[in-house]
Phi, psi and omega in degrees: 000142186286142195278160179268144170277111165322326147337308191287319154031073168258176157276104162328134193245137182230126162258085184321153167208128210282151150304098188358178127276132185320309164295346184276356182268320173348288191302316189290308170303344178243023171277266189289010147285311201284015174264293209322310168313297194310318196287317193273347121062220146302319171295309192320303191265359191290307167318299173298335188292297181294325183271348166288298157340285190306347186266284165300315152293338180210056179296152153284133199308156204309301163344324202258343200266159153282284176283203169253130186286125169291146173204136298352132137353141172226116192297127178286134180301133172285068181272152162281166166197164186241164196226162167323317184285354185099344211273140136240174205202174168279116145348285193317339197284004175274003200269157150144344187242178149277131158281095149308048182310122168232122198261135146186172184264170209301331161307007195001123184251211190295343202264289160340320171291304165312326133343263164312320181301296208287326160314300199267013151299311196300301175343290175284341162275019165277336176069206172303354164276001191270004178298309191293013166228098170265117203248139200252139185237133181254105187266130184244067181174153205242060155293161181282116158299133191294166206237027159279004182265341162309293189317327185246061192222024207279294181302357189290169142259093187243118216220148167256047221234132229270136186295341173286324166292327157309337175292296229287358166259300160283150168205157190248142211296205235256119202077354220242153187257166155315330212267339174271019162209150166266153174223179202232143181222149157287209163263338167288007180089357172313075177321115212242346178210174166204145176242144216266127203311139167109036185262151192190161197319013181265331185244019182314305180294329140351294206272310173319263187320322184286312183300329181295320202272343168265332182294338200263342213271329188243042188287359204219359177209021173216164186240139164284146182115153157251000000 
């Protein structure tokens, strides 16, 4: 065999190529979980998010409502109150749900009654949704309720409290007693409508479609139930 020409000769060539450092994949890696969390998130909260806006930001116009939207919001005050039985309590301790509110004194008179029937019409015409609504009667006097008036008053919240400290809260449109409107509070406690006196079972559906278009609106940020 012919000796090889040394000339033709090459030098194998090696190209070393340097290797991450442990810290730098750490770092890459604890990059992307934390966009992957941030991202799952977002989805999570993107629903609360969105029914907070729709509620607060892009409510509907006066035009569109039965009752009337309060504006400023009015927080309920930390009044005592008594239930029939003597127990007392707080006002305040009603927030977590919507509130259907009606004031009248403990004689219910014929306008109080009617009232009270469309609450707990309106209630029950919620469907699997009337658990997210309570509806409450404020006696602002301390006459005796009748007591044929009991049995249908089994589902109620039923408070006792003296009516002047309730004006500094509630207010009724212009001239108007408390006693001539039910009112809508939220679950954060905001007192938030008012629906307009002389309302009765005639304008029930009215009233219905307004409690429908805020239950949907905060559907993502109330719980049925206490």
């Amino acid at each position: 065999m012919a000796p090889s020409d040394p000339s033709k000769d090459h030098v194998l060539g090696l190209t070393v190529h340097s290797m991450p450092a442990p810290q730098d994949l750490d770092s890459s890696v604890t990059r992307s979980g934390r966009w992957k969390m941030l991202l799952v998130l977002l989805m999570c909260a993107a629903p609360v998010v969105a029914s907070y806006v729709t509620y607060y930001f892009v409510r509907p116009q006066a035009r569109q409502n039965f009752g009337t939207l309060i504006e400023p919001q009015r927080p309920l005050p930390d009044m005592p109150v008594r239930d029939l039985a003597g127990a007392s309590s707080s006002l305040r301790a009603l927030k977590g749900q919507w509130l259907l509110i009606s004031v009248a004194g403990g004689a219910c008179d014929a306008l109080c009654q009617e009232h009270l029937y469309l609450q707990r019409q309106l209630r029950e015409g919620l469907g699997k949704e009337k658990d997210r609504l309570d509806w409450v009667w404020l006696v602002s006097d301390e006459a005796p309720v009748p007591a044929a008036l009991m049995p249908a008053l089994s589902n109620a919240r039923v408070l006792r409290l003296p009516q002047a400290p309730l004006q500094t809260w509630l207010q009724a449109d212009g001239g108007m007693a408390l006693q001539n409107h039910l009112y809508l509070v939220d679950p954060l406690g905001n007192w938030m409508m008012r629906f307009p006196p002389g309302t009765d079972l005639s304008q029930a559906p009215k009233i219905k479609r307004d409690l429908e278009r805020l239950l949907r609106a905060s559907a993502f940020w109330d719980t049925a139930g206490r």
